[in-house]
Backbone as JSON Lines, residues from 0, in Angstrom:
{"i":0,"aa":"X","n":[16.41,-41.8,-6.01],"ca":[17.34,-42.88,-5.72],"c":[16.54,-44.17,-5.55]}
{"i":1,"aa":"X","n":[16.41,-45.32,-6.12],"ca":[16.36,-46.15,-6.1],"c":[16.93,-47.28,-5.38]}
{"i":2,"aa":"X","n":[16.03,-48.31,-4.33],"ca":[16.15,-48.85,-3.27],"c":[16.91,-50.25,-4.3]}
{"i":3,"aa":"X","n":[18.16,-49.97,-3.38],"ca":[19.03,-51.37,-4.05],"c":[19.97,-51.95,-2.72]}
{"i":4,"aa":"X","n":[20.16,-53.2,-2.79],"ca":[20.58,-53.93,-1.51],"c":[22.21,-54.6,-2.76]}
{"i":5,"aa":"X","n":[23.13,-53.92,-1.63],"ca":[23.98,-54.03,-1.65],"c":[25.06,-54.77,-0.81]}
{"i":6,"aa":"X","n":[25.83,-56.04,-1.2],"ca":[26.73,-57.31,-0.73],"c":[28.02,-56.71,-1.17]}
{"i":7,"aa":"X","n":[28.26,-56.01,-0.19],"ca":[29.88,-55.34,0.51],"c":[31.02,-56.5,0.85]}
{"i":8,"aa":"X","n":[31.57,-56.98,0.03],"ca":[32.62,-57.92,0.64],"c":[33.47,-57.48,1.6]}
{"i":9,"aa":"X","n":[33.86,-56.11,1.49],"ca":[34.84,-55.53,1.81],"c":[34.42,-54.48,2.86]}
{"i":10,"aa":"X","n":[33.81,-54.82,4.09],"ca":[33.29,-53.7,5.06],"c":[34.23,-53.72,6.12]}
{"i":11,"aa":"X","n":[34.77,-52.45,6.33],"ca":[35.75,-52.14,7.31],"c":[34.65,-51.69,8.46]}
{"i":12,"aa":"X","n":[35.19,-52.12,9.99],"ca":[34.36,-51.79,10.85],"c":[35.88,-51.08,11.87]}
{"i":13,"aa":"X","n":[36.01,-50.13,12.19],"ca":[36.76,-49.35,12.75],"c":[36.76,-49.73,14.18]}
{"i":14,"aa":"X","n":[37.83,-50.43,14.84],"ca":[38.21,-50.62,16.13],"c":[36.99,-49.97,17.14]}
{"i":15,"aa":"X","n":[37.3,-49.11,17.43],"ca":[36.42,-47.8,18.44],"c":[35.28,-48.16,17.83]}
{"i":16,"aa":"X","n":[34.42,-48.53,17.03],"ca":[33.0,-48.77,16.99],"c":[32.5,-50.51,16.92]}
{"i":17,"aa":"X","n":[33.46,-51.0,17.26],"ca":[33.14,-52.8,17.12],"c":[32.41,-53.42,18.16]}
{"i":18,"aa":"X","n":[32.26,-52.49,19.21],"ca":[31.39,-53.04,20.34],"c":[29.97,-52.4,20.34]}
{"i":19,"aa":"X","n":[30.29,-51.3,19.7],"ca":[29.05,-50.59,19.33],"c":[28.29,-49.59,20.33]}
{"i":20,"aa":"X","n":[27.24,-48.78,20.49],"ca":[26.55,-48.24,21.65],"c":[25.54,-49.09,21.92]}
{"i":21,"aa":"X","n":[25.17,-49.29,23.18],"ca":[23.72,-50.2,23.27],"c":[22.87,-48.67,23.57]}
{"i":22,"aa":"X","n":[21.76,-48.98,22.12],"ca":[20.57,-47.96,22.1],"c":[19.15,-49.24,22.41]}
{"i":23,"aa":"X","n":[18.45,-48.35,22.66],"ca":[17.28,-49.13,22.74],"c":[15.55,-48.21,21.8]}
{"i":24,"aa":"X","n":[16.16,-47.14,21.83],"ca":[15.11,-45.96,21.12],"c":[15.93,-45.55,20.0]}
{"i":25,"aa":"X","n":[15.16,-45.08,19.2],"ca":[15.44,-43.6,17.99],"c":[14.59,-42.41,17.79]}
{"i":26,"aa":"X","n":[15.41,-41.49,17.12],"ca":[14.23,-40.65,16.59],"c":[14.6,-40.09,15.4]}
{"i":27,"aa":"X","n":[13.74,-39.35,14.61],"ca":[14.61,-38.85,13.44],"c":[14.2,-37.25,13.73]}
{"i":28,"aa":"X","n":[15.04,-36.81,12.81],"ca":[14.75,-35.26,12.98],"c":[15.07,-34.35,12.44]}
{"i":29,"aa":"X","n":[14.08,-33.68,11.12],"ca":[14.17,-32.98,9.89],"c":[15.84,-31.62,10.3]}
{"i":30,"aa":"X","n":[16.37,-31.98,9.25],"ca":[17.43,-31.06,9.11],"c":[16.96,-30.22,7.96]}
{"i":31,"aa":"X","n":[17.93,-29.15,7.51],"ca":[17.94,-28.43,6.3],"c":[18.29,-29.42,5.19]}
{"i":32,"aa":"X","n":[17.87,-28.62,4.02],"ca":[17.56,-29.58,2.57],"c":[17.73,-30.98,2.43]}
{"i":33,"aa":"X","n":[16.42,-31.13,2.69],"ca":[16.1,-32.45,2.49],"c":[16.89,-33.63,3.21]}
{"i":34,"aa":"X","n":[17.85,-33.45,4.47],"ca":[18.17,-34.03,5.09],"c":[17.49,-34.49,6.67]}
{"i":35,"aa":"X","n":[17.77,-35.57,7.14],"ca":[17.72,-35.76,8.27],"c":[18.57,-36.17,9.08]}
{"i":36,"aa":"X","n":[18.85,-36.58,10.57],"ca":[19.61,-36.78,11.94],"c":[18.83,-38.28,11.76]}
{"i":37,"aa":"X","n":[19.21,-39.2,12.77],"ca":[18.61,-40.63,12.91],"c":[19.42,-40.63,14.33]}
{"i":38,"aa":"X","n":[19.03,-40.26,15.04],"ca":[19.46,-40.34,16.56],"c":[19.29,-41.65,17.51]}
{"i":39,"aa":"X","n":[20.22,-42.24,18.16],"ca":[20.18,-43.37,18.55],"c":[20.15,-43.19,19.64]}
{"i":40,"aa":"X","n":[19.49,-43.67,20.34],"ca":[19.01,-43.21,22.29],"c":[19.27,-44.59,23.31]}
{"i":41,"aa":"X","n":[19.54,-44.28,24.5],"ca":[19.44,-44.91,25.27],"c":[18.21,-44.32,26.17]}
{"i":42,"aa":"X","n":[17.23,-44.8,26.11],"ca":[15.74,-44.51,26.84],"c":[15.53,-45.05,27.94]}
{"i":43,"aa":"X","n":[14.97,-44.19,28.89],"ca":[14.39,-44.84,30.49],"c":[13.22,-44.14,30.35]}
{"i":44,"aa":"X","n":[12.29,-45.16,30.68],"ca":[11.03,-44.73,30.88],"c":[10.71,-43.94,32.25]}
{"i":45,"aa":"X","n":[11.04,-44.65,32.65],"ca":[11.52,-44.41,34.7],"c":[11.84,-43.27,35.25]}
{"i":46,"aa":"X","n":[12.81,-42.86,34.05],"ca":[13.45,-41.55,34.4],"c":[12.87,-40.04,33.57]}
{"i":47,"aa":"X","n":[12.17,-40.94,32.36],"ca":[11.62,-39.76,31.25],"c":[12.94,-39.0,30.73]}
{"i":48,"aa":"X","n":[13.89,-40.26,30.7],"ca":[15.45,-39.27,30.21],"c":[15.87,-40.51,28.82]}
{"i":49,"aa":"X","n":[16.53,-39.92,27.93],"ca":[17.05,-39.93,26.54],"c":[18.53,-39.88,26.47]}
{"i":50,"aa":"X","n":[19.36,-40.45,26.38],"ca":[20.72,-40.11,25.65],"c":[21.24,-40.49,24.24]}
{"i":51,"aa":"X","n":[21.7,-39.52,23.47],"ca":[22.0,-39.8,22.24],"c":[23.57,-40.8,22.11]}
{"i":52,"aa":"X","n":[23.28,-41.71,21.72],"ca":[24.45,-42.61,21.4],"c":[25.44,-42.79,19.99]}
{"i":53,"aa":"X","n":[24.34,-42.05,19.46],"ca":[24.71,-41.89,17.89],"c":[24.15,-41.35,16.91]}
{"i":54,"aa":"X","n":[24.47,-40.49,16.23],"ca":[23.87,-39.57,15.29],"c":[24.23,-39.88,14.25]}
{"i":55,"aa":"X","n":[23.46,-40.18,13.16],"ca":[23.35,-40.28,11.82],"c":[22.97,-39.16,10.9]}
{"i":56,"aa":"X","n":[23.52,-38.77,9.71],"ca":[22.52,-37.88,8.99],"c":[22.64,-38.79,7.59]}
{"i":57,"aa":"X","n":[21.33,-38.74,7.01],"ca":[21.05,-38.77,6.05],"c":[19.88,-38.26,4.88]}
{"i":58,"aa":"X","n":[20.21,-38.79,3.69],"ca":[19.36,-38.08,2.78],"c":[17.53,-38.31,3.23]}
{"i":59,"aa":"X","n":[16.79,-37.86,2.65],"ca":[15.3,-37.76,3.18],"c":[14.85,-39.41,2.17]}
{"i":60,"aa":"X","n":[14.96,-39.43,1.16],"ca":[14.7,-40.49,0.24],"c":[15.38,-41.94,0.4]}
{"i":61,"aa":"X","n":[16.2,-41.44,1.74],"ca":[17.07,-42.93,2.14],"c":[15.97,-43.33,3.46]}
{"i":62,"aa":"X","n":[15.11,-42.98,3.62],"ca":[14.33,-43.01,4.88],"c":[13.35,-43.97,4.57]}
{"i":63,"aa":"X","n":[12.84,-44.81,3.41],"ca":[11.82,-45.51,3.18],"c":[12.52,-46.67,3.18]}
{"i":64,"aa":"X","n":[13.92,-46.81,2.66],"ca":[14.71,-47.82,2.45],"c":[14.51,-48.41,4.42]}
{"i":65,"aa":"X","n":[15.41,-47.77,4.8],"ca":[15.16,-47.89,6.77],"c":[14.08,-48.27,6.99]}
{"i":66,"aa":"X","n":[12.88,-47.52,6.93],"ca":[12.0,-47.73,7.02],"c":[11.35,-49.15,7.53]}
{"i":67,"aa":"X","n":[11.75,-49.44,5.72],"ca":[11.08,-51.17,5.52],"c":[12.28,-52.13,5.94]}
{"i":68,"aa":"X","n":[13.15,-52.06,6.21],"ca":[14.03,-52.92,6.82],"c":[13.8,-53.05,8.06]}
{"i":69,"aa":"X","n":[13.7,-52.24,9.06],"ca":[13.29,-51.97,10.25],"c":[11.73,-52.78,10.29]}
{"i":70,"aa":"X","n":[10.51,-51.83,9.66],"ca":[9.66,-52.95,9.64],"c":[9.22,-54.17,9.86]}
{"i":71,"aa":"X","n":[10.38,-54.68,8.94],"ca":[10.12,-56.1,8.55],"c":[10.83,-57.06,10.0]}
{"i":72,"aa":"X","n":[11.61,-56.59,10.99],"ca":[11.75,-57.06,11.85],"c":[11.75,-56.78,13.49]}
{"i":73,"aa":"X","n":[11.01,-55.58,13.67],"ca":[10.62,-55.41,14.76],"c":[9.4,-54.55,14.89]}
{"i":74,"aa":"X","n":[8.88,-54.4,15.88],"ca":[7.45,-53.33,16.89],"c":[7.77,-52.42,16.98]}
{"i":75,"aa":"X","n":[7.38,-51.14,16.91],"ca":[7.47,-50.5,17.19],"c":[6.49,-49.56,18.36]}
{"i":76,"aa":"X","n":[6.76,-48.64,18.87],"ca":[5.95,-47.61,19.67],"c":[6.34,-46.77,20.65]}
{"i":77,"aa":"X","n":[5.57,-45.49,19.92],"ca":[5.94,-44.21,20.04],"c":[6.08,-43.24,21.25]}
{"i":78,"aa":"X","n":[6.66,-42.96,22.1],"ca":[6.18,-41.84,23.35],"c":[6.01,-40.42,22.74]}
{"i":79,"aa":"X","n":[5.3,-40.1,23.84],"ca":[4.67,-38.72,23.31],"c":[6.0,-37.38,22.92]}
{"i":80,"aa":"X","n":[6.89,-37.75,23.22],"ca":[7.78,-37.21,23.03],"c":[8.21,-37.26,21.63]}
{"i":81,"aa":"X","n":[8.04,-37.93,20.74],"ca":[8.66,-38.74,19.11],"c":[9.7,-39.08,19.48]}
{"i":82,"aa":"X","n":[10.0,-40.22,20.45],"ca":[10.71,-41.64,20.93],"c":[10.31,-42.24,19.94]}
{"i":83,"aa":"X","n":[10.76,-43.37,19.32],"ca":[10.3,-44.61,18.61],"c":[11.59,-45.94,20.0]}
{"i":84,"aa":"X","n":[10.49,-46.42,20.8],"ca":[10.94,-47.52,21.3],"c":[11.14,-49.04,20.91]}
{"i":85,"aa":"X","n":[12.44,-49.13,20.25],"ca":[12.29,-50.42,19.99],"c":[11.24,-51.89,20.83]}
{"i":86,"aa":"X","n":[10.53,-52.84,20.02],"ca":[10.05,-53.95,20.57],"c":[10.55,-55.14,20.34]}
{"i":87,"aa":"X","n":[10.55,-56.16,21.26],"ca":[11.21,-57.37,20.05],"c":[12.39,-57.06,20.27]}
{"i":88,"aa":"X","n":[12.66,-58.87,19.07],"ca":[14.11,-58.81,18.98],"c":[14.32,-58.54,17.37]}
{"i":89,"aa":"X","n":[15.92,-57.98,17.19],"ca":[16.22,-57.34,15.81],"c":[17.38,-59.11,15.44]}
{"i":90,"aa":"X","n":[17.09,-59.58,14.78],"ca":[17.93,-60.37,13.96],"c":[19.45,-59.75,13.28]}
């Protein structure tokens, strides 16, 4: 699959998700064939506790696309746990 950026005129955002979850971590996490989870966390360091806010699955080859989007606008770093703690601000 080939990384292509796509201008959706037409994006429906569903009532019940317009405010959104406030996450501050992720993680990903190999599923069966060639899929993955993209787990959205609310992280305390304080507490050494995690809550999932949102679960994603997707294909394994959609993961470089994320990747470099993510990249390109924030820090990242890792707890020993495979936390990825957001840094920065996301535009």
């Amino acid at each position: 699959m080939a990384e292509e950026r796509v201008d959706c005129k037409n994006l429906i955002v569903p009532d019940a998700l317009r405010m959104g979850s406030f996450a501050n971590a992720f993680r990903i996490v190999k599923e069966a064939g060639g899929e993955y989870f993209l787990d959205f966390l609310q992280y305390s360091a304080s507490e050494e506790l995690a809550l999932v806010v949102a679960r994603v699955r997707v294909q394994g080859q959609f993961l470089s696309a994320i990747h470099s989007r993510l990249a390109s606008t924030i820090e990242e770093a890792q707890t020993p746990a495979g936390i990825v703690v957001l840094l920065g601000e996301v535009n």
